[in-house]
Structure formats: structure tokens, C-alpha cells
C-alpha positions as CSV (number, residue, x, y, z in Angstrom):
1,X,0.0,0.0,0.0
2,X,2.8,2.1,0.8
3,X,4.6,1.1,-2.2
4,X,1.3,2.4,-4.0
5,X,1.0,5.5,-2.5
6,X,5.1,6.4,-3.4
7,X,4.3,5.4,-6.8
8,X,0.6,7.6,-7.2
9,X,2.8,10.4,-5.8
10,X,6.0,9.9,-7.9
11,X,3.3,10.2,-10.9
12,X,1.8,13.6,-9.5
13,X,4.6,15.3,-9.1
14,X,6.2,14.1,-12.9
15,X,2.8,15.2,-14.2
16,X,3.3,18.5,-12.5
17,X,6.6,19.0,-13.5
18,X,5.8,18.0,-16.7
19,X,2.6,21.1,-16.6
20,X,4.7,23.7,-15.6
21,X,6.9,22.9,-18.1
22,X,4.5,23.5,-20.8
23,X,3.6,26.5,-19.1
24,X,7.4,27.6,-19.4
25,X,7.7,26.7,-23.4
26,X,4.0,28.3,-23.6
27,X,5.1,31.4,-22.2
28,X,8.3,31.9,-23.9
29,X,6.4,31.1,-27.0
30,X,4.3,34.1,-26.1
31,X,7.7,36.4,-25.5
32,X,9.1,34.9,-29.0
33,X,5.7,36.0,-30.6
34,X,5.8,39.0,-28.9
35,X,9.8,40.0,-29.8
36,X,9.0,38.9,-33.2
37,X,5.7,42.0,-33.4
38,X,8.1,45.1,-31.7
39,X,10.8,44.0,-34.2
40,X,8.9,44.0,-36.6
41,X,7.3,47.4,-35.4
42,X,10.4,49.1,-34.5
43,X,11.6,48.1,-37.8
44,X,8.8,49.9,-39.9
45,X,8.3,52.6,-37.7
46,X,12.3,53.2,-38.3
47,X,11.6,52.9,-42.2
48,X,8.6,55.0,-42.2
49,X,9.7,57.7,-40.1
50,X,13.2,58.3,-42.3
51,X,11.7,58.0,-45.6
52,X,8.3,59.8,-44.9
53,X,8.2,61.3,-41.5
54,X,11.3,63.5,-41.9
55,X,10.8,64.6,-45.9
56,X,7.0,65.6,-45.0
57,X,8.9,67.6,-41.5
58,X,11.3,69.1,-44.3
59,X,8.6,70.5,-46.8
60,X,6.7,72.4,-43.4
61,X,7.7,75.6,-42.4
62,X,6.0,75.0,-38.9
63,X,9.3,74.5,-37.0
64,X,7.4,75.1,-33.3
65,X,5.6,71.9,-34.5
66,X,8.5,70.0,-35.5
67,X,10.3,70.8,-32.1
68,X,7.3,69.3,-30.3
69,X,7.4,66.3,-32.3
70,X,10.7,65.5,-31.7
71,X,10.9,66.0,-27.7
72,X,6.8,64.1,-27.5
73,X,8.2,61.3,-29.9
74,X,12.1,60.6,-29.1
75,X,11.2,58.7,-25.9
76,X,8.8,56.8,-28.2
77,X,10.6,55.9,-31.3
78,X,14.2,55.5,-29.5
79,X,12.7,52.6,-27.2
80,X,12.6,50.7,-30.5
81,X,16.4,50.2,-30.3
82,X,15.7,47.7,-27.1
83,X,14.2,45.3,-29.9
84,X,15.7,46.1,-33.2
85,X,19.0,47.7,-34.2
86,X,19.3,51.0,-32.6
87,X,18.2,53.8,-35.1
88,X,20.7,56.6,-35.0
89,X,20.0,57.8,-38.2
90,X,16.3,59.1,-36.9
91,X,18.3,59.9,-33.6
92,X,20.1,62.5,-35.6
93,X,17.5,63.9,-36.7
94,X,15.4,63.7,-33.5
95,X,17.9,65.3,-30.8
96,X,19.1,68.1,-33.7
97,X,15.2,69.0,-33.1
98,X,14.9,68.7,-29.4
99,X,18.1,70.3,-28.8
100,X,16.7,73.4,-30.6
101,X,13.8,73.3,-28.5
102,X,15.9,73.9,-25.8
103,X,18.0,76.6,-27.5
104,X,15.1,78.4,-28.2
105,X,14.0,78.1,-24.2
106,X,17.8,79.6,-23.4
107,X,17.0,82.8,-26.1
108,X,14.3,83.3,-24.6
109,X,15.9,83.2,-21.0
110,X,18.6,85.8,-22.4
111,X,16.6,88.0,-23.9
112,X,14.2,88.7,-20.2
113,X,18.0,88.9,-18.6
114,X,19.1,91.6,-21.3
115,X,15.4,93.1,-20.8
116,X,15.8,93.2,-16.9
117,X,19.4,94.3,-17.1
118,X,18.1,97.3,-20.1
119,X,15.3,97.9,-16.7
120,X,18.2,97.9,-14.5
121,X,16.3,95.1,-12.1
122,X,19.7,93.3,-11.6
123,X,18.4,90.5,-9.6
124,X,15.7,89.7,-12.6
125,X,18.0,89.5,-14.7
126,X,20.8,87.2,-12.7
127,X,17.6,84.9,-12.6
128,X,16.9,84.7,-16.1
129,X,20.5,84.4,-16.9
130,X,21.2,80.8,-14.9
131,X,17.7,79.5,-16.2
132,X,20.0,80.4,-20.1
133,X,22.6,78.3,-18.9
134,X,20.5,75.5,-17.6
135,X,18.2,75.5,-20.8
136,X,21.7,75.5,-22.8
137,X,23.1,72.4,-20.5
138,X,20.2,70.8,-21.7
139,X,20.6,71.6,-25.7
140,X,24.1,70.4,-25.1
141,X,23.4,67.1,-24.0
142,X,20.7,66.5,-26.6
143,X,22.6,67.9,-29.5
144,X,25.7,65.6,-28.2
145,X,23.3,62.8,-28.1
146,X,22.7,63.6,-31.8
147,X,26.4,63.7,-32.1
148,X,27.5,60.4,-30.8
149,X,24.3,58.2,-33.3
150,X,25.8,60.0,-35.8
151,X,29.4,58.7,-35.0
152,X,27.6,55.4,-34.4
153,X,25.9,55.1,-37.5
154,X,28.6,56.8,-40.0
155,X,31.7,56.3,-38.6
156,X,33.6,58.7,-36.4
157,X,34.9,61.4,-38.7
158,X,38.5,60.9,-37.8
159,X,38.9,57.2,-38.1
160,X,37.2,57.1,-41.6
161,X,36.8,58.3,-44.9
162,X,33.9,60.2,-46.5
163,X,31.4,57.6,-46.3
164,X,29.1,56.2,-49.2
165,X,26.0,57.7,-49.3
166,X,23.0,55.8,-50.2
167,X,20.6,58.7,-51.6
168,X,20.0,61.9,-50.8
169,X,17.9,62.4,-47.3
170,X,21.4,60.0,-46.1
171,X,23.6,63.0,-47.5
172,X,21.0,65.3,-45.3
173,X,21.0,63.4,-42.1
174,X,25.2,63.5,-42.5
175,X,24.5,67.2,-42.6
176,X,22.2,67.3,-39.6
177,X,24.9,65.3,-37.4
178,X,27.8,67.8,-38.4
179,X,25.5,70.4,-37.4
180,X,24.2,68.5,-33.7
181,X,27.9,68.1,-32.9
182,X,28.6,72.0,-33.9
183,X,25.6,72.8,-31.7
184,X,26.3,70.7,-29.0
185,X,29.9,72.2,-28.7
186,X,28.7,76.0,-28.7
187,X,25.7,74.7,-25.9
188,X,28.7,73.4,-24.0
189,X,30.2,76.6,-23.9
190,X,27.1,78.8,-23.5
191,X,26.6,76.8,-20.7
192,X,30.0,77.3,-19.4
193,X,29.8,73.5,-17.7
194,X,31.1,70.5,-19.0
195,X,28.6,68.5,-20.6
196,X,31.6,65.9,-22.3
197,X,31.3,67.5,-25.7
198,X,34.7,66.8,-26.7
199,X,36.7,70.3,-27.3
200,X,38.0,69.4,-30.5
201,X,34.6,68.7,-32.4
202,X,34.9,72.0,-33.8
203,X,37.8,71.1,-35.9
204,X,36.2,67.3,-36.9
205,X,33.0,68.7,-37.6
206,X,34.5,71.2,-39.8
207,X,37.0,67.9,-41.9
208,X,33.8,66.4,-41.9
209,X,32.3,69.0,-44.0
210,X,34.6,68.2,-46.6
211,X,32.0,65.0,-47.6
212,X,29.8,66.7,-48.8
213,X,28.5,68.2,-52.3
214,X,28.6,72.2,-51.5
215,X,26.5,73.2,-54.0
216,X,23.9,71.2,-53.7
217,X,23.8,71.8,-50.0
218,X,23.3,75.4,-50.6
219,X,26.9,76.3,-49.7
220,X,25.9,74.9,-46.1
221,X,29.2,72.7,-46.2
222,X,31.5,75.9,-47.2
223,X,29.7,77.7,-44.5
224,X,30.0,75.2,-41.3
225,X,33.7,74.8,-42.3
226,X,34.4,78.5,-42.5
227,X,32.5,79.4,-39.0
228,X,35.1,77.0,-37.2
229,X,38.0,78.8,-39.0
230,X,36.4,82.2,-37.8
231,X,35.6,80.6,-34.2
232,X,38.5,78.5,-33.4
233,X,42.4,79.9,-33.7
234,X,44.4,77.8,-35.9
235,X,42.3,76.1,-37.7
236,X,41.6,78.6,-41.1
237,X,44.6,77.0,-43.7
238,X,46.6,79.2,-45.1
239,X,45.3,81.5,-47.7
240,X,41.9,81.0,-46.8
241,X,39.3,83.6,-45.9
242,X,36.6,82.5,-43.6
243,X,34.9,85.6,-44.3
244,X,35.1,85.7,-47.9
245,X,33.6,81.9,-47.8
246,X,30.8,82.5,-45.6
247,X,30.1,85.9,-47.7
248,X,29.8,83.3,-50.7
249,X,27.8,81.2,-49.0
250,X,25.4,83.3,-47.8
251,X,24.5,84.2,-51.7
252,X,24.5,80.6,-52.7
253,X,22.0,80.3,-49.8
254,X,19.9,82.9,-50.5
255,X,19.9,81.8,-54.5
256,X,19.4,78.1,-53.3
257,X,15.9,79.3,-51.2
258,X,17.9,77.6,-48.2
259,X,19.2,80.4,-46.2
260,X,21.4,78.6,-43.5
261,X,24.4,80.6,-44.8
262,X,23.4,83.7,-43.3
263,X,22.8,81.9,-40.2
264,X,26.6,80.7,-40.3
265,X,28.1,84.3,-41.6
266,X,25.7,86.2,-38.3
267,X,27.4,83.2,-36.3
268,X,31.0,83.9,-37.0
269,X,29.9,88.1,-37.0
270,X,28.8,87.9,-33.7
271,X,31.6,85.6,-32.4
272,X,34.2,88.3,-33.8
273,X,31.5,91.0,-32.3
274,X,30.9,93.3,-35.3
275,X,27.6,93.9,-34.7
276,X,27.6,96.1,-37.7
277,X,28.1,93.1,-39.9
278,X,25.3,90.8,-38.0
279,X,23.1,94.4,-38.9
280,X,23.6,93.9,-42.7
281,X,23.6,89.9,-42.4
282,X,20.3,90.9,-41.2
283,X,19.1,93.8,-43.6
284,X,20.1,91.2,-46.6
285,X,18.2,88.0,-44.9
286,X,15.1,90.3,-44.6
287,X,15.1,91.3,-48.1
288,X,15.5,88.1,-49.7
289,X,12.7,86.7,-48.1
290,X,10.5,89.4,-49.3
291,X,12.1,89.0,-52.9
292,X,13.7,85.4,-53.1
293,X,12.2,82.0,-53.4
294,X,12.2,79.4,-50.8
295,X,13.0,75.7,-51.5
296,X,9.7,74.0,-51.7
297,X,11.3,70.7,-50.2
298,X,13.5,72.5,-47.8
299,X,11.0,74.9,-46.0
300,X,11.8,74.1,-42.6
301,X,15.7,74.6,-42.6
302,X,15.1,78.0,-44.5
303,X,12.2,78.4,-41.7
304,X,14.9,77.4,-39.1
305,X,17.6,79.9,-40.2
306,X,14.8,83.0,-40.1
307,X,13.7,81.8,-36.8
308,X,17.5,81.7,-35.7
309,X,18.1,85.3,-37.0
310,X,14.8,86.5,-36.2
311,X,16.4,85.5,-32.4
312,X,19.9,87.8,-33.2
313,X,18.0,90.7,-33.9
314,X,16.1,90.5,-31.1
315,X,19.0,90.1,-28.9
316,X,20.6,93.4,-30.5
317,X,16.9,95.0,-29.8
318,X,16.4,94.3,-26.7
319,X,20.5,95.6,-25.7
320,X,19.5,98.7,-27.0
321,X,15.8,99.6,-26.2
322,X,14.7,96.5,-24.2
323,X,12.0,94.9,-26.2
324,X,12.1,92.7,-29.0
325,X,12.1,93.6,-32.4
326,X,8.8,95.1,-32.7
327,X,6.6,93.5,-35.9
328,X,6.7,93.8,-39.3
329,X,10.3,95.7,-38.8
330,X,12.7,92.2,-38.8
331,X,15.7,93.7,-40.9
332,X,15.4,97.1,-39.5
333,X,17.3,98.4,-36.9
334,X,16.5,101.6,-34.2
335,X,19.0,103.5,-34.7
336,X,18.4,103.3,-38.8
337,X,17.6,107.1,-40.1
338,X,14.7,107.5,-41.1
339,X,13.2,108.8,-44.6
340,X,12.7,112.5,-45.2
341,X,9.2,113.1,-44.8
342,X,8.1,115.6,-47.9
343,X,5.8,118.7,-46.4
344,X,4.5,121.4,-48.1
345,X,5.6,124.9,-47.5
346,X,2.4,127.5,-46.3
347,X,3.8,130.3,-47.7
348,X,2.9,128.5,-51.0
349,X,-0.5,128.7,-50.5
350,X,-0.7,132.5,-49.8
């Protein structure tokens, strides 16, 4: 009987061994499936947001939009690389966005310090100049995260040559990942902390450049590479002219409906403080949007270059009458003399 009982239980416990087991296979069957969907997931939302996404983003001129994208979506779309390869190429693209976001939060920042310091409220201003910094430690470290997928994906600039493109929105999102790592550099030093933005991607960024086609890029290329000779000592070869180059570019820009190169020529202006040149950066940016042609397919970089200048003349605004540039005057300055007005002499009449 006892024997019977040993051998009745001996059977239980093999059947229940042998149930959970099936439960185990069952349920890893179930995470199988289940890895199997988000790769498959990740991989198309990866496809679709590179090939359709970011050309439909290009063609809009709504760049507030495209900043809230990125920073709502990033989270969203980056979690793919836990199931599928890691997409840097979107990354680029993403953290170039939501790094601006937070540029734009540290213009606005400066420009209520300036405002408070043009009111002479010095403690307003002190205020609004460490939330700058702390909006521009945060640019930096998205714009470096841009940065390093860029590396990841292409190859680190120094260790490689130029590499092969495989159509043009690749070429752009090359482009895009100079321009993070450019940005995340200057955030670094706006911030004046150290974010780990290497100090020598200046100088990479601006080799780098060299891979790409400067004319169809608007003279962008030309224009990145001559802001580091202008910014950093050293690096401008001999018999060069950074601001001859930028000059050039910023009338290739203007012809190509893709203004970045004034962007780069008010850049390097500012940098070497000749606020007279940022004025007739400014005058000239103005007037080509009122006579020139903007890229149909490129709307939002030329929308992200007025946006970005729109912000430099506002700066020199508010410095010298503490508000903003005031509407329907961008590329006009206060100090500009104004027209003769014509009036009619009395005696005339009599």
C-alpha cells in the first residue's frame, strides 16, 4: 500500500513537472511572438519615419511643430532600439530637433535677462541668466546625443573616410549630425559647464564637412567649415578667408531658397563682435525673403535659419531699447535714419 502511495505520488509530481513545463515553453512562445511583433514594429516605424516622417517635416515651415514632435516622440521611437537595431540615423535627426527646442527656451531666457538688465532690475536679470545656462546644458546634451548616433551610425569622422551615401535624405542626415555636434559644442560653452562634448569637435566637424557636395547643399558645407576657421584659432589654412567663404555662401544660400548661410556668416559676425556686420547679415536676410524664393522641399531649414536670426536681432533689440524687435520691422534696426518726410511749404499757398 505504501509502495502504492510512493508510486501515485511519484506520478503527480512528474505530471506537475511536466505542466509547468509546458507553461514555461507556452510562455516563452508568447515572448518569442511577442519580440518577433516590436521588431517587426520598430523596424517599420524606423523605415517610415526616415523615408516619410522626416521629408514631410522638411517641406513644413512650422518648425514650433516639428520641435514638439521631436521632444513628445524621441522617448517613443528610440525605445525601438531595445528590440531592433538602434536607429541613429532618426536619432540625428530627432535630438538636432529637441536640442533646438531647448536653445530656443535659453533665447528666450537671455533675452528677459538683457530686458531686466536694459530695466536695471539686476536681480531679474541674474535669474533669467542661470535659467539660459541650464536650458543650454540641456541643448548640449541633446545635441551631443545627436552627435555620438551620428558617429555610431557613419563612422567617427576621424577614423574614416567620407562615407558612401546611399541617396540623398542620407547626404541630409550626414548634414544634420555635423550640425548636432557644432551645436552641441557651442551649448557646451554657452553653458560654461562641462557637458563631455569633446573640445576638439569643432575642428572634426568642420573635416567632416569636406563630404559633402557644396552646391547642392546650398553652400551649407563651405559655410560650417568657414564658421570654425572664424571661431576657433588655428584652424583657417593658409590662404583662406573664412569671411570671404561665408560671404559666398550666404549668396549661394539665399539663391538656393535655403538660407542657412546667413545663419553661419551672423554666427561667426557675432563671435568676432561686429555687430555692424550681424546688422547687414540681417538687412540682406530680410530682403530676400521678401524678394527670393524658398526651397519647396526645404521649407523648414530655410524656416529654421529665419527663426534663428529672427532670435539675433532681437537680442541686439532688446540691448538697445529692451524689447524685441517690434513687428513687421525684422531687418530694420532703431538706430536706422529714417526717410525724409516731404511737407509742403504754407507760404505756397498764400
Amino acid at each position: 500500500m505504501t509502495a502504492f502511495r510512493t508510486t501515485i505520488s511519484s506520478g503527480t509530481r512528474i505530471r506537475g513537472l511536466a505542466t509547468a513545463l509546458a507553461a514555461s515553453l507556452a510562455l516563452s512562445g508568447c515572448g518569442v511572438v511577442n519580440n518577433m511583433i516590436y521588431k517587426t514594429t520598430g523596424d517599420v516605424m524606423k523605415g517610415f519615419s526616415r523615408n516619410h516622417t522626416v521629408p514631410y517635416l522638411m517641406e513644413s515651415d512650422d518648425t514650433a511643430m516639428g520641435c514638439s514632435m521631436s521632444e513628445a516622440t524621441a522617448p517613443l521611437l528610440m525605445s525601438f532600439g531595445r528590440v531592433t537595431s538602434e536607429p541613429d540615423q532618426l536619432a540625428v535627426m530627432l535630438y538636432l530637433s529637441a536640442g533646438s527646442c531647448a536653445e530656443e527656451e535659453a533665447n528666450q531666457h537671455e533675452l528677459a535677462g538683457l530686458a531686466a538688465m536694459y530695466a536695471m532690475n539686476g536681480t531679474a536679470a541674474e535669474d533669467a541668466f542661470i535659467r539660459k545656462k541650464r536650458a543650454y546644458s540641456l541643448a548640449a546634451k541633446r545635441y551631443l546625443k545627436g552627435w555620438q548616433h551620428h558617429n555610431a551610425h557613419y563612422g567617427k569622422p576621424d577614423d574614416n573616410e567620407c562615407p558612401d551615401f546611399d541617396d540623398e535624405m542620407d547626404e541630409f542626415i550626414y548634414m544634420a549630425g555635423l550640425l548636432s555636434g557644432l551645436q552641441a559644442l557651442n551649448g557646451q560653452i554657452q553653458a560654461t559647464a562641462s557637458i563631455g562634448v569633446p573640445f576638439n569637435t569643432g575642428s572634426v566637424v568642420g573635416r567632416a564637412s569636406q563630404c559633402m557636395d557644396n552646391t547642392k547643399w546650398w553652400g551649407a558645407p563651405m559655410a560650417l567649415r568657414a564658421t570654425v576657421w572664424a571661431m576657433i584659432p588655428g584652424t583657417q589654412p593658409q590662404g583662406e578667408d573664412a569671411f570671404e567663404r561665408l560671404a559666398v555662401a550666404q549668396k549661394q544660400g539665399k539663391e538656393a531658397g535655403v538660407r542657412l548661410g546667413h545663419v553661419f556668416h551672423a554666427i561667426a559676425a557675432t563671435n568676432k563682435n561686429d555687430i555692424e556686420l550681424v546688422k547687414s547679415i540681417i538687412r540682406d536676410h530680410a530682403e530676400s525673403l521678401k524678394e527670393g524664393e524658398v526651397n519647396e522641399e526645404w521649407r523648414f531649414v530655410n524656416g529654421m535659419a529665419t527663426n534663428m536670426l529672427v532670435s539675433m536681432s532681437d537680442r541686439l533689440w532688446v540691448e538697445n531699447t529692451g524689447h524685441r524687435t517690434p513687428m513687421g520691422q525684422y531687418g530694420t534696426f532703431w538706430d536706422d535714419q529714417q526717410a525724409p518726410v516731404e511737407t509742403m511749404d504754407l507760404d505756397d499757398l498764400l
